[in-house]
C-alpha positions as a LaTeX table, in Angstrom:
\begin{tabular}{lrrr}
\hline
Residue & $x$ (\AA) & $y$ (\AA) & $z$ (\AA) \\
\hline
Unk1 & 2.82 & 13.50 & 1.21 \\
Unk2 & 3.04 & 9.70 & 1.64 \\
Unk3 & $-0.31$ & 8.54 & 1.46 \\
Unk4 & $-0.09$ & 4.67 & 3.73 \\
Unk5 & $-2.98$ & 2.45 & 2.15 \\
Unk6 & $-3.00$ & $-0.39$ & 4.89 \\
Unk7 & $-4.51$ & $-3.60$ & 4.45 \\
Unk8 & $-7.80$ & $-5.74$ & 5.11 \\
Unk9 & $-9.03$ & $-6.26$ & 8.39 \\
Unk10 & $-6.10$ & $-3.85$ & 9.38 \\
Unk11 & $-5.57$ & $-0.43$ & 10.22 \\
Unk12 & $-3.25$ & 2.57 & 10.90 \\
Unk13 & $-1.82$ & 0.39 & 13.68 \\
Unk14 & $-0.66$ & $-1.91$ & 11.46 \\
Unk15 & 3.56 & $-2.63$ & 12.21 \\
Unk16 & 4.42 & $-1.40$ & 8.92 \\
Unk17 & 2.34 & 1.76 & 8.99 \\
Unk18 & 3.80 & 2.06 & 12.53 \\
Unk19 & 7.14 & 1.70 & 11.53 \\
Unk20 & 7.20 & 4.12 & 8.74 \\
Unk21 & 5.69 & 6.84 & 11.11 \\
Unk22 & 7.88 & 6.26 & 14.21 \\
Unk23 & 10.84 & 6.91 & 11.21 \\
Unk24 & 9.11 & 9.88 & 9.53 \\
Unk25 & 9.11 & 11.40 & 13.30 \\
Unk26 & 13.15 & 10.52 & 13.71 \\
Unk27 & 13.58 & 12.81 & 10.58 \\
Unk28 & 11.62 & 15.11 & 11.30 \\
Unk29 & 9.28 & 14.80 & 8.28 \\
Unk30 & 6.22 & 13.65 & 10.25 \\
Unk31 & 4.00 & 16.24 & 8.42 \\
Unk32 & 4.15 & 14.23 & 5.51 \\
Unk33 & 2.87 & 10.89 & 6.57 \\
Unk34 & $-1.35$ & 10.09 & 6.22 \\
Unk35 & $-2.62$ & 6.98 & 7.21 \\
Unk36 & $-5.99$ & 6.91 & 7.34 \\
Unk37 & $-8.64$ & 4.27 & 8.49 \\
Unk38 & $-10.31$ & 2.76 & 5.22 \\
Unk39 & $-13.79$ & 2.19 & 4.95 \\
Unk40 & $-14.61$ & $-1.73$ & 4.09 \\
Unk41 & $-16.38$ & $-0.33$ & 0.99 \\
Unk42 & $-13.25$ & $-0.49$ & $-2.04$ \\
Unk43 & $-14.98$ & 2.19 & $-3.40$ \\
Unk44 & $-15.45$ & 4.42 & $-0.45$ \\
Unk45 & $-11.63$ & 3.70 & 0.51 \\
Unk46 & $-10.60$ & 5.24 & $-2.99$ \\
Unk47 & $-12.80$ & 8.15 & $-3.09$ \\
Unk48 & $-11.70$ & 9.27 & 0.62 \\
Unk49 & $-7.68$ & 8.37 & $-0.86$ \\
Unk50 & $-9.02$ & 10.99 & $-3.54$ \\
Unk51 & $-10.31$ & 13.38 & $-1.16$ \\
Unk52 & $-7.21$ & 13.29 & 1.66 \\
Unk53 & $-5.24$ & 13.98 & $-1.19$ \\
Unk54 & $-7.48$ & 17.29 & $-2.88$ \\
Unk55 & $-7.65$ & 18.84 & 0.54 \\
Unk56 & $-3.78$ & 18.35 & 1.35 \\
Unk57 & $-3.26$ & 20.36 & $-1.90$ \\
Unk58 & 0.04 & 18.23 & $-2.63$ \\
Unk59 & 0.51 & 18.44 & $-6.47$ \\
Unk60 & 2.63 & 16.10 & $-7.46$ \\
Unk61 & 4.51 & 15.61 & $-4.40$ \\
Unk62 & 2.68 & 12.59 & $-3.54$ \\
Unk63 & 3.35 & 8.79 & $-3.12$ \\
Unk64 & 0.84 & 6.35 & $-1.99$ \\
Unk65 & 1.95 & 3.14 & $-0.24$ \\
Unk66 & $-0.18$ & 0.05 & $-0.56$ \\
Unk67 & 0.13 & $-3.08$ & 1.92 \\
Unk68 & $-1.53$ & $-6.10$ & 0.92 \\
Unk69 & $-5.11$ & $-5.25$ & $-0.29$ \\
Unk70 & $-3.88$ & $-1.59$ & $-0.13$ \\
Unk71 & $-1.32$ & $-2.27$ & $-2.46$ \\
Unk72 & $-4.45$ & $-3.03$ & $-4.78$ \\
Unk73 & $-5.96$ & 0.20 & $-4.23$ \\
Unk74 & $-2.63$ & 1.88 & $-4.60$ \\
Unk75 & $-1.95$ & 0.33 & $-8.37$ \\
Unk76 & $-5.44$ & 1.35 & $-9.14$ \\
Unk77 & $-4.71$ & 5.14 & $-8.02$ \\
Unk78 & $-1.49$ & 5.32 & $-9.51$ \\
Unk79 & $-2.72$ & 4.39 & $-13.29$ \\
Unk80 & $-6.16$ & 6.67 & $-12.64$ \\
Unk81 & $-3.95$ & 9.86 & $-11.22$ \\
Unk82 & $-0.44$ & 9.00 & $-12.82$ \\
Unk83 & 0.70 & 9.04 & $-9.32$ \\
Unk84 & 3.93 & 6.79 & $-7.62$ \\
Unk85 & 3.48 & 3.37 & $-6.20$ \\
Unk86 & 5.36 & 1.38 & $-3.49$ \\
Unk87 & 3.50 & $-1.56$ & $-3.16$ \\
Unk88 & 3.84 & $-4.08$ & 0.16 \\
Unk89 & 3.21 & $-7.88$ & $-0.73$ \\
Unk90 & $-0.09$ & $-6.47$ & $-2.58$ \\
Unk91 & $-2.90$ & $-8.05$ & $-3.56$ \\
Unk92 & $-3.35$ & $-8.72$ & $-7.11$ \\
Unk93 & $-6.87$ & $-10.62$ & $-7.08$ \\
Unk94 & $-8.35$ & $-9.64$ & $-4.10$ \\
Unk95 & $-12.10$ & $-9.88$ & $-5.21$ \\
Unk96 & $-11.24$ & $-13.58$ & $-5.11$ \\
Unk97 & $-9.04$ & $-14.01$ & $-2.32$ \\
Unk98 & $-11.99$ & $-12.19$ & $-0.35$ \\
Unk99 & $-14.55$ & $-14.09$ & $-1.31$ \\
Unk100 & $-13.90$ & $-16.74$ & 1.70 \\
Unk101 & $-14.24$ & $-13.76$ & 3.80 \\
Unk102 & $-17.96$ & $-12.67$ & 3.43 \\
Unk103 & $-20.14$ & $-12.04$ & 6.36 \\
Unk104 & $-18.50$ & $-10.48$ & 9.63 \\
Unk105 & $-15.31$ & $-10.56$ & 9.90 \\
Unk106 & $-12.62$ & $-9.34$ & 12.89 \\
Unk107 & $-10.13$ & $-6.71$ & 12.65 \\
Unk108 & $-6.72$ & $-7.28$ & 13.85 \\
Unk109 & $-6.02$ & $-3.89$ & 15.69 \\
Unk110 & $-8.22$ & $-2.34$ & 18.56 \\
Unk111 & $-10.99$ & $-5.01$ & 18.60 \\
Unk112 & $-14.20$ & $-4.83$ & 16.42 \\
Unk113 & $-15.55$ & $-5.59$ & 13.45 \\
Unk114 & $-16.37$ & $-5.26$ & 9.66 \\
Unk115 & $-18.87$ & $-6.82$ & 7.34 \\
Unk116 & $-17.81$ & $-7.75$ & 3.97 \\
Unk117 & $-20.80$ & $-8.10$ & 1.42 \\
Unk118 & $-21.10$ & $-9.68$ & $-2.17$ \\
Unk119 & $-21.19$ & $-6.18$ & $-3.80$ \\
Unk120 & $-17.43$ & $-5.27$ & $-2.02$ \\
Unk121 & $-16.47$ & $-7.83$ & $-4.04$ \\
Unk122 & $-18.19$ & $-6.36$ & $-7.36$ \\
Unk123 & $-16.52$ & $-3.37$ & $-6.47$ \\
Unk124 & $-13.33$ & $-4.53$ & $-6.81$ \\
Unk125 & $-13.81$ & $-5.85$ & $-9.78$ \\
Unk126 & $-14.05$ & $-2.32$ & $-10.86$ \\
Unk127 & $-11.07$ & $-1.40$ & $-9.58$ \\
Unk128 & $-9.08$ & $-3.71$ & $-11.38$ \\
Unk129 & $-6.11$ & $-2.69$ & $-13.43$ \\
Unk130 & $-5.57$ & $-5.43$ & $-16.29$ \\
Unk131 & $-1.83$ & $-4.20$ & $-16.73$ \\
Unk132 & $-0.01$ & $-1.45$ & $-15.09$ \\
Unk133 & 1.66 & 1.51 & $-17.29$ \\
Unk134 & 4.88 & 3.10 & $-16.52$ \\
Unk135 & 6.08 & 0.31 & $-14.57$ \\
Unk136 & 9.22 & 2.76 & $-13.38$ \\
Unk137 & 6.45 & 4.48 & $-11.19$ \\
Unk138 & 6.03 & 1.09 & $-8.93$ \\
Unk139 & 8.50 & $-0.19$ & $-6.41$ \\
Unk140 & 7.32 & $-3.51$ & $-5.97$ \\
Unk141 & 8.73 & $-5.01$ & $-2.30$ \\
Unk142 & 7.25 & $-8.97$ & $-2.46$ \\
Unk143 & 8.36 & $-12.05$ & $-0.16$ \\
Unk144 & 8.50 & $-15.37$ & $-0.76$ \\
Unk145 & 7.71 & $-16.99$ & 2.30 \\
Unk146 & 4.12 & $-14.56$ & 2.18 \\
Unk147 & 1.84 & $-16.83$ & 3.59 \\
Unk148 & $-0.90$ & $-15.30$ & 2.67 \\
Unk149 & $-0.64$ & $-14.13$ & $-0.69$ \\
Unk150 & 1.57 & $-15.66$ & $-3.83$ \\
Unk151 & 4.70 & $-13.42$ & $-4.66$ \\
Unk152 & 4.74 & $-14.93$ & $-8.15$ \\
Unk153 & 1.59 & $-13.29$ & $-8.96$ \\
Unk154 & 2.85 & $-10.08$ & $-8.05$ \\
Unk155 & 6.12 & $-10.12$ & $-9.99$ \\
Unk156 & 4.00 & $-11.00$ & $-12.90$ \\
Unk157 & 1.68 & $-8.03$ & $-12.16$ \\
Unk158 & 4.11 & $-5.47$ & $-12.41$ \\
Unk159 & 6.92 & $-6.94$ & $-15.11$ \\
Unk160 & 9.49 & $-4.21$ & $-15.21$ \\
Unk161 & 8.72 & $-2.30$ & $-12.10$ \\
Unk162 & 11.60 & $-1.77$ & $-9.37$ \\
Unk163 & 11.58 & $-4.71$ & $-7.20$ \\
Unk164 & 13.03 & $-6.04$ & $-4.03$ \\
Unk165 & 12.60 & $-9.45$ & $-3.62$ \\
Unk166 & 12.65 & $-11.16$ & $-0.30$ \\
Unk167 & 13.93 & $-14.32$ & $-0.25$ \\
Unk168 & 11.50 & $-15.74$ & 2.75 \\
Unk169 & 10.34 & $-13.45$ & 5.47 \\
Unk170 & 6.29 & $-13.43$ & 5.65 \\
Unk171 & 3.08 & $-11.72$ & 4.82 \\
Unk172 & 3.46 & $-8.66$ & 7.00 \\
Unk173 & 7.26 & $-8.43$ & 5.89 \\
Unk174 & 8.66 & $-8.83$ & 9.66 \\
Unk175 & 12.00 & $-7.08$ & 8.55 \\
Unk176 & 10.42 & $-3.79$ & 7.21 \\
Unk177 & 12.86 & $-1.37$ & 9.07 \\
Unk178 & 15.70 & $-2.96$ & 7.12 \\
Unk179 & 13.84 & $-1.64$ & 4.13 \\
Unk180 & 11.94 & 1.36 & 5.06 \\
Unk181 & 14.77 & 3.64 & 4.28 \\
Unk182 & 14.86 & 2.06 & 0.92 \\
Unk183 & 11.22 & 3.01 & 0.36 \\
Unk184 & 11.21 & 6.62 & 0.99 \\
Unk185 & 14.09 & 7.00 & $-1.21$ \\
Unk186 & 12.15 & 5.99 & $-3.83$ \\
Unk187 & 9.39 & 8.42 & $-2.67$ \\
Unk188 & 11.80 & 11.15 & $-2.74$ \\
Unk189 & 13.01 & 10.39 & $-6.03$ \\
Unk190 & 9.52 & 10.29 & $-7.24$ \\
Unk191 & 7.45 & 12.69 & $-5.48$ \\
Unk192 & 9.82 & 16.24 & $-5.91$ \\
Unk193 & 9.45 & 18.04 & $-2.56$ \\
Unk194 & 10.56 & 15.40 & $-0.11$ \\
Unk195 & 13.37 & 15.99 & 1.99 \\
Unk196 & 16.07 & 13.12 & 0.84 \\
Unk197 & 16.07 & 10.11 & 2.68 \\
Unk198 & 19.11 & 8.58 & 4.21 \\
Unk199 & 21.35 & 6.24 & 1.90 \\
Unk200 & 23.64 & 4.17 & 4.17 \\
Unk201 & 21.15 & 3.77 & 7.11 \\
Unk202 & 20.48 & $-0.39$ & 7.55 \\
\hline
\end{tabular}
């Protein structure tokens, strides 16, 4: 199971999340992807992570992908559960990056809205991770040119994680299907019970 954590104000229509299905489908392993939408609530969003996974009855053959503030939510499931982490130009402080984004706020996909509140912030103060563990269980993809987020605070997040950096490129990593074969080989290296991914494809 690949379990895709997208980001704030986003959704399973995101391009990555898009772009990792539509390949998941070309190999035939489309039974393994789950990308749900996440509550605004940090809290809620990890308890129905939780749940998705209990009533898939995966075991261990689980990975959970994190984009942005996702990623966030990813490290914090991966040291809770012990589980494997590819994380997507994540967030590392989020509960202050957010905190110019109280009130109502538009999503990007599908029209509508959310409502962030002073106690989503609280709540991911909770959720923060002060260090990661067994940094060999993160693959760490960060860009340079993230306009959004600073890449520098990631890499010193996860020291000693596996790590692509991208020299450039942007916040919503334009060139993911150049690397989305390079992610699920990490997810079948870490999660036993994938099928393998393809090496040479670009």
């Amino acid at each position: 199971m690949i379990l895709y954590l997208h980001g704030f104000r986003s959704s399973p229509q995101s391009f990555k999340a898009r772009v990792f299905a539509a390949r998941l489908v070309e190999l035939g392993r489309s039974d393994e992807w789950c990308c749900p939408m996440l509550p605004v609530s940090p809290l809620e969003t990890v308890a129905l992570a939780e749940r998705l996974v209990e009533q898939a009855g995966v075991g261990d053959r689980l990975v959970v992908v994190g984009s942005s503030l996702g990623g966030y939510f990813a490290t914090h499931l991966a040291e809770k559960h012990g589980w494997p982490a590819v994380l997507l130009n994540p967030a590392v402080v989020p509960q202050r990056d957010l905190s110019h984004y109280l009130g109502e706020q538009p999503l990007w996909h599908g029209g509508g809205s959310i409502v962030v509140e002073p106690r989503h912030l609280d709540e991911l103060r909770a959720l923060a991770v002060p260090a990661v563990t067994r940094p060999e269980r993160y693959y760490l993809i960060a860009a340079t040119g993230d306009e959004v987020l600073d890449y520098r605070e990631m890499l010193a997040h996860y020291p000693g994680a596996n790590t692509k950096l991208i020299e450039g490129s942007d916040h919503a990593i334009s060139e993911f299907p150049q690397y989305v074969d390079e992610v699920l080989a990490f997810c079948d290296t870490h999660a036993p019970g994938h099928a393998p991914a393809p090496r040479d494809a670009a």
